[in-house]
C-alpha positions as CSV (number, residue, x, y, z in Angstrom):
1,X,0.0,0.0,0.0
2,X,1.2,3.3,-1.1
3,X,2.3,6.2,1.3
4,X,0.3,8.9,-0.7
5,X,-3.6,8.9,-1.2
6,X,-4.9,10.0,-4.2
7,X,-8.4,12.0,-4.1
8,X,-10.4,13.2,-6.6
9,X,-12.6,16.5,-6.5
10,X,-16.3,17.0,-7.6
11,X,-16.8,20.5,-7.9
12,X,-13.4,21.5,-8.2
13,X,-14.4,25.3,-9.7
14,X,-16.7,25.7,-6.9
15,X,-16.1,27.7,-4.3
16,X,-15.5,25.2,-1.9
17,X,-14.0,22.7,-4.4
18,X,-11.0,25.4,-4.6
19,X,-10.9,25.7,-0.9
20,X,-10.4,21.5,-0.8
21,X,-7.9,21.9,-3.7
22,X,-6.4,24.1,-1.7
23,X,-5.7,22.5,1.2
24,X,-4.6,19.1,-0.3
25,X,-2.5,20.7,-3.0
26,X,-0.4,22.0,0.4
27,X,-0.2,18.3,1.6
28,X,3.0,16.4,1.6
29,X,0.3,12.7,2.0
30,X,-1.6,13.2,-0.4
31,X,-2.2,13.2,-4.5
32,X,-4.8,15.5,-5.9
33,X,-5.8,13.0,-9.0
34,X,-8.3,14.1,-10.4
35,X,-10.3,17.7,-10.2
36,X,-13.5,17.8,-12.4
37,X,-17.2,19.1,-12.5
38,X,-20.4,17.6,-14.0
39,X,-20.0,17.0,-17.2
40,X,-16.4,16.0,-17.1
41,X,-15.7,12.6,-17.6
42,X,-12.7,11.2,-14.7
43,X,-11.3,7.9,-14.3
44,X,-12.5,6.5,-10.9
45,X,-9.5,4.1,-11.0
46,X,-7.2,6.9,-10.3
47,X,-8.4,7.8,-6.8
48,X,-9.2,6.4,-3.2
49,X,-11.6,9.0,-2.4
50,X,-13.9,11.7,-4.5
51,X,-14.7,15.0,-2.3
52,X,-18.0,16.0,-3.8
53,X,-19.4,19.7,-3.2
54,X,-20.8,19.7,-6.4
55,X,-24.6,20.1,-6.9
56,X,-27.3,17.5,-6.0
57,X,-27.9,16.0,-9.8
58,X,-24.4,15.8,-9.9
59,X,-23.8,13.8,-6.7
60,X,-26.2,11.8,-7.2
61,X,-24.7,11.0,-10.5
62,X,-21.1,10.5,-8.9
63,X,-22.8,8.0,-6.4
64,X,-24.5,6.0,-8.9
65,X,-21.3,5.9,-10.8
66,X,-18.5,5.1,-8.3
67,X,-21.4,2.4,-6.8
68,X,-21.6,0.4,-10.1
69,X,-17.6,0.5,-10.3
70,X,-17.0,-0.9,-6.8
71,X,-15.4,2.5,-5.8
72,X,-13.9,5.1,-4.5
73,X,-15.3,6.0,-1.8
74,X,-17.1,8.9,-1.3
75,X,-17.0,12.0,1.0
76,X,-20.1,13.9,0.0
77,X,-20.7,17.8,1.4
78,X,-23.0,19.0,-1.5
79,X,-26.8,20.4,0.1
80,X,-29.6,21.0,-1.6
81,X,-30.6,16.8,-1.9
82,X,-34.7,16.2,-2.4
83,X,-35.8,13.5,-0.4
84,X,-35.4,10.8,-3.8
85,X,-31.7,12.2,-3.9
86,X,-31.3,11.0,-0.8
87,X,-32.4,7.9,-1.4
88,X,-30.3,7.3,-4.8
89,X,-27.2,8.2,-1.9
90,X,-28.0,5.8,0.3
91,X,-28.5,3.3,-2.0
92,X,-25.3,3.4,-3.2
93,X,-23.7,3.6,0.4
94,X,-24.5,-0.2,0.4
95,X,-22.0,-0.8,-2.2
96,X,-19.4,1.8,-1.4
97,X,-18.3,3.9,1.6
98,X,-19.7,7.4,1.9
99,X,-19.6,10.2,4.6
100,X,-22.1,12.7,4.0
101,X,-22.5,16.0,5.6
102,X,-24.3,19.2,5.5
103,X,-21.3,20.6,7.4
104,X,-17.9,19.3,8.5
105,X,-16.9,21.7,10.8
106,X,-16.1,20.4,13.9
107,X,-18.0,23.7,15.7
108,X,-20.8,23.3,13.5
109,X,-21.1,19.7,14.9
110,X,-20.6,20.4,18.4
111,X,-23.5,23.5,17.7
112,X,-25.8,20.6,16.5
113,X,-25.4,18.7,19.6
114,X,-25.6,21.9,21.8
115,X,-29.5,22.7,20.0
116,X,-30.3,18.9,20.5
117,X,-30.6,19.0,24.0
118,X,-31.7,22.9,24.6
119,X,-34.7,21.0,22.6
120,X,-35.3,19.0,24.6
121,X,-35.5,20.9,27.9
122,X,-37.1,24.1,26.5
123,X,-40.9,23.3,26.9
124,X,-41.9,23.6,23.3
125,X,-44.8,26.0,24.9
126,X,-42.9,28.4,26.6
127,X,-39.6,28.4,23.4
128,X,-40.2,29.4,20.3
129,X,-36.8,27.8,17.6
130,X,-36.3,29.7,14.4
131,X,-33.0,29.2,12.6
132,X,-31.9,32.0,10.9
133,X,-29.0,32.0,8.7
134,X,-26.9,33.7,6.4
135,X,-24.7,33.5,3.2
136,X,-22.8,35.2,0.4
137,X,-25.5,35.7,-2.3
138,X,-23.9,32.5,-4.7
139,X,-25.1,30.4,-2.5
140,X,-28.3,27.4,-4.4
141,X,-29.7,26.4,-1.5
142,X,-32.0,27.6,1.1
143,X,-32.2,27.1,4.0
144,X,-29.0,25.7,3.8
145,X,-27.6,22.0,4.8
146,X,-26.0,23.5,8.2
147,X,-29.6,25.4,9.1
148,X,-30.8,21.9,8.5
149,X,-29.0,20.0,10.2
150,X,-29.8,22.7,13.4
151,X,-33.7,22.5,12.7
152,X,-32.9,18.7,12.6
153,X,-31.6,18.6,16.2
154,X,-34.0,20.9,17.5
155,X,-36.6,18.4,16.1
156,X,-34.8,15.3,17.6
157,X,-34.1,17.1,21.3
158,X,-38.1,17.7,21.0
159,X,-38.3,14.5,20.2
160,X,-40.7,14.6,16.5
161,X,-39.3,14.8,12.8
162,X,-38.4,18.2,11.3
163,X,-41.0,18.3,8.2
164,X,-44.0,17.4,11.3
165,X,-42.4,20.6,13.1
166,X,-41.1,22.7,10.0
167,X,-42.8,26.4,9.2
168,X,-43.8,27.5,5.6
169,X,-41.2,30.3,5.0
170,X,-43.0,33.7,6.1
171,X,-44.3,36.1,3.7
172,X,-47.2,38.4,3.8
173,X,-49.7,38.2,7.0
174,X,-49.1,34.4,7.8
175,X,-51.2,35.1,11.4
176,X,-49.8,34.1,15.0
177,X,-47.1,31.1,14.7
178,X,-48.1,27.6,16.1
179,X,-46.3,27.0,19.5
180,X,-44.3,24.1,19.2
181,X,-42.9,24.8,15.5
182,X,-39.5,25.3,14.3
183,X,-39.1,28.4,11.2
184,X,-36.3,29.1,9.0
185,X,-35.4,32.4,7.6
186,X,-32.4,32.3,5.1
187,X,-30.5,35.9,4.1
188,X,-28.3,35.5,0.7
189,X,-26.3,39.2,0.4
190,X,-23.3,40.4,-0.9
């Protein structure tokens, strides 16, 4: 087995594909093999692991694809997925490793565990949870994977699923909000 690991990137001319680029181009360890977007064709042989933040179509298309070869695994950060998206990922997670994430951050992570359990021992009556988030105006998705993933927790600490506890986005007179329910508001500027 060789020293250096060879990764491929989905989404390379994304913003956050550069950022990855970035960081593994300054590693000693590790290979950047391949760098493409949808589209492109790559050779799967070539790499260990594909870092996908690329768009939903296109991940599911890179799951599909890497699931029929046998590989490489997968580390998957695009948001955005539809519910059938989801299920076209997890499918192919029982032939190939994937990690999948609306966020990797390590505070982000810690965060979701923090609004988990202020769920669960705010009295849905007395706390009202709204997730508001912002991001640079680029950005395809709203409310985003990481405002998501929060609403998520707050729905697990209360101890319900989020689309049974989710608000309609507010526009116009909407009339008092339900007690119990969690909101989102998403801000794109810049």
């Amino acid at each position: 087995m060789s020293d250096i690991f060879h990764a491929g990137i989905s989404g390379a001319r994304g913003r956050m594909g550069r950022a990855v680029s970035s960081v593994l181009d300054a590693r000693e360890d590790v290979v950047v093999a391949a760098r493409f977007d949808r589209g492109e064709s790559v050779d799967l042989n070539l790499c260990d692991v594909i870092i996908d933040f690329s768009t939903p179509d296109a991940s599911v298309d890179l799951a599909r694809a890497c699931a029929e070869a046998g590989g490489p695994a997968l580390v998957i950060g695009s948001t955005g997925l539809s519910p059938e998206q989801e299920a076209e990922i997890e499918k192919a997670a029982e032939k190939i490793a994937i990690v999948k994430s609306g966020n990797f951050s390590l505070g982000v992570n810690i965060l979701i565990g923090l609004v988990e359990h202020a769920a669960l021992r705010l009295d849905a009556r007395d706390w009202d949870i709204e997730v508001l988030e912002t991001h640079h105006r680029r950005k395809a998705d709203a409310p985003s994977g990481t405002a998501l993933m929060l609403g998520e927790a707050a729905a697990n600490g209360r101890g319900a699923d989020l689309e049974d506890l989710r608000t309609a986005p507010y526009d116009g007179i909407t009339g008092a909000r339900e007690s119990g329910k969690i909101g989102f508001a998403s801000l794109r500027a810049g």
